[in-house]
Structures are given as structure tokens and as C-alpha cells.
C-alpha positions as CSV (number, residue, x, y, z in Angstrom):
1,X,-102.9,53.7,-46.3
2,X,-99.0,54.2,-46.2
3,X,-97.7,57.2,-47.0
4,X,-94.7,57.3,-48.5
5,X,-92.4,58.2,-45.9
6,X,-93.4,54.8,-43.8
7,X,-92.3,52.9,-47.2
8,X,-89.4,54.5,-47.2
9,X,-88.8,53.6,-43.3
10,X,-90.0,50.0,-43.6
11,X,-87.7,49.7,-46.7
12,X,-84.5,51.0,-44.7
13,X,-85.5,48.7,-41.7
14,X,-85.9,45.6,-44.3
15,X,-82.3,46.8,-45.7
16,X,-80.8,47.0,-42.5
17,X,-81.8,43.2,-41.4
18,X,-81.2,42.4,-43.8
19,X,-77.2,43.7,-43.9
20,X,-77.0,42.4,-39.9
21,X,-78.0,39.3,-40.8
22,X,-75.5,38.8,-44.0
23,X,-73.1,40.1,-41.6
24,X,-73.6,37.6,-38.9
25,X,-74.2,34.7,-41.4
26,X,-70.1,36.0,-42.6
27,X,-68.5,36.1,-39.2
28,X,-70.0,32.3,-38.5
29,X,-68.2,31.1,-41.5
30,X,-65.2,33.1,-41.0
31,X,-65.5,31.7,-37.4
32,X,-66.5,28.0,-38.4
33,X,-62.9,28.2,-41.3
34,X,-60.5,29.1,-38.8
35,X,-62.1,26.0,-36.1
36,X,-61.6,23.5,-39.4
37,X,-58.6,25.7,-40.3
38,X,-55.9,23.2,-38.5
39,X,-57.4,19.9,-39.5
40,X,-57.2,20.4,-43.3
41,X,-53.2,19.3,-43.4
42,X,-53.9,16.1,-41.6
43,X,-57.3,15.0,-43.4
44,X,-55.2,15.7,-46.7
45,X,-51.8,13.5,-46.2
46,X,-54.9,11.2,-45.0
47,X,-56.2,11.2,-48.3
48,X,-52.9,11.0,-50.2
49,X,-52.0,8.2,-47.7
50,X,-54.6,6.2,-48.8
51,X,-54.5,6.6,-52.2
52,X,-51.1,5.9,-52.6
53,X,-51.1,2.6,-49.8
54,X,-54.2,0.9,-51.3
55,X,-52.7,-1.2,-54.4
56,X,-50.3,-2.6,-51.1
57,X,-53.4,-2.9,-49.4
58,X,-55.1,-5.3,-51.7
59,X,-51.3,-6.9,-52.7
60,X,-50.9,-7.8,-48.7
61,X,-54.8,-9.1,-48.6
62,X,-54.5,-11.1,-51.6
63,X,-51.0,-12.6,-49.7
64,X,-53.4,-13.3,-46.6
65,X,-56.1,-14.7,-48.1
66,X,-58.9,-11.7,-47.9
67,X,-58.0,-11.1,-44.2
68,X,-58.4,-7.5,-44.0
69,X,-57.8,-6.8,-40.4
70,X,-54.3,-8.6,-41.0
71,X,-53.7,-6.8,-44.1
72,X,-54.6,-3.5,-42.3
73,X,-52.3,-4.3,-39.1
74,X,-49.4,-5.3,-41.5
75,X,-49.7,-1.3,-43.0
76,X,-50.0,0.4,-39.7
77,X,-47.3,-1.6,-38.3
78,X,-44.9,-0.8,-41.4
79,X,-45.7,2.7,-41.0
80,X,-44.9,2.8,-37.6
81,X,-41.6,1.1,-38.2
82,X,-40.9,3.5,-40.8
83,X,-41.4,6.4,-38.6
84,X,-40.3,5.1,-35.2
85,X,-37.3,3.4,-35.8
86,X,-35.5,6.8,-37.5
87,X,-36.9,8.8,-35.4
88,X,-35.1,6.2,-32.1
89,X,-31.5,5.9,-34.3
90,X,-31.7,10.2,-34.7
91,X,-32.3,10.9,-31.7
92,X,-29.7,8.2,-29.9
93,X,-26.8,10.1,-31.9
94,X,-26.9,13.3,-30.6
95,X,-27.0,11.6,-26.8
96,X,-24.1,9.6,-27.6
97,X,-22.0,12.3,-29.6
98,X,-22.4,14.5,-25.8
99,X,-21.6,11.4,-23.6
100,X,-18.8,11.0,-25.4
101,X,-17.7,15.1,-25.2
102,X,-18.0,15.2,-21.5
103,X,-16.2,12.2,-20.9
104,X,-12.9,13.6,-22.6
């Protein structure tokens, strides 16, 4: 039979696993949040993306007759647009403003 000094020991060793393995089970998810940490932004203007372009969506495939690889391309490509061409005329200002310093 146990006395009850091995309880007491068996008890503390239970305890102590016990808090190791709570502790290890924390660090994983602290570890496994700051992995996923960086893709949160992106996956949410994902989300918002796509709520807000789906009544387009289904304007442009009612336009091309249930075709919803065209209708998808048309998005993408007006989204591209939308981003690209700014980003060319913003960035061919500044180039020109300093051609135009040095050759004064």
C-alpha cells in the first residue's frame, strides 16, 4: 500500500506534467500566431475584395452570357488597370520633373 508521502510525490509529478505540457501546448500556439501573423492583412482585403466585386461579378457574367472565366478575366484585368496604370503615370513624374532639373 502507498503511504502517504508517495501520494503526495506522485501528485506533485502528475502536477508538474502536467504544467510542462500546458506550457509547451502555449508556446506552439504562440509560435503557430506569429507564422499566420503576416497573412491575416492579405486574406482579409481578400475577403472584402470579394464581397464588394461580386454583384460586378454576376453583372459582367450576365453581360457574357454565364461565361465565368471571361467574367473573372474582365475583373482581374480591371484591377490590374486600376493599379498599374497610376502606379506607371506616378512614377514617370518624378523622372521627368529631374530630367528636366539637370538639363537647365
Amino acid at each position: 500500500m502507498k503511504t502517504n508521502h508517495e501520494s503526495n510525490l506522485n501528485s506533485e509529478h502528475r502536477t508538474i506534467d502536467t504544467v510542462i505540457k500546458l506550457t509547451l501546448i502555449a508556446l506552439l500556439l504562440a509560435w503557430c500566431a506569429m507564422i499566420l501573423l503576416p497573412f491575416i492583412l492579405p486574406v482579409l482585403w481578400g475577403i472584402i475584395l470579394a464581397v464588394t466585386l461580386f454583384p460586378l461579378y454576376t453583372r459582367l457574367l450576365k453581360l457574357v452570357k454565364g461565361k465565368k472565366g471571361v467574367s473573372a478575366t474582365l475583373i482581374t484585368l480591371i484591377l490590374l488597370a486600376l493599379l498599374i496604370i497610376p502606379s506607371v503615370w506616378l512614377r514617370g513624374g518624378p523622372l521627368e520633373q529631374a530630367s528636366e532639373s539637370y538639363s537647365l
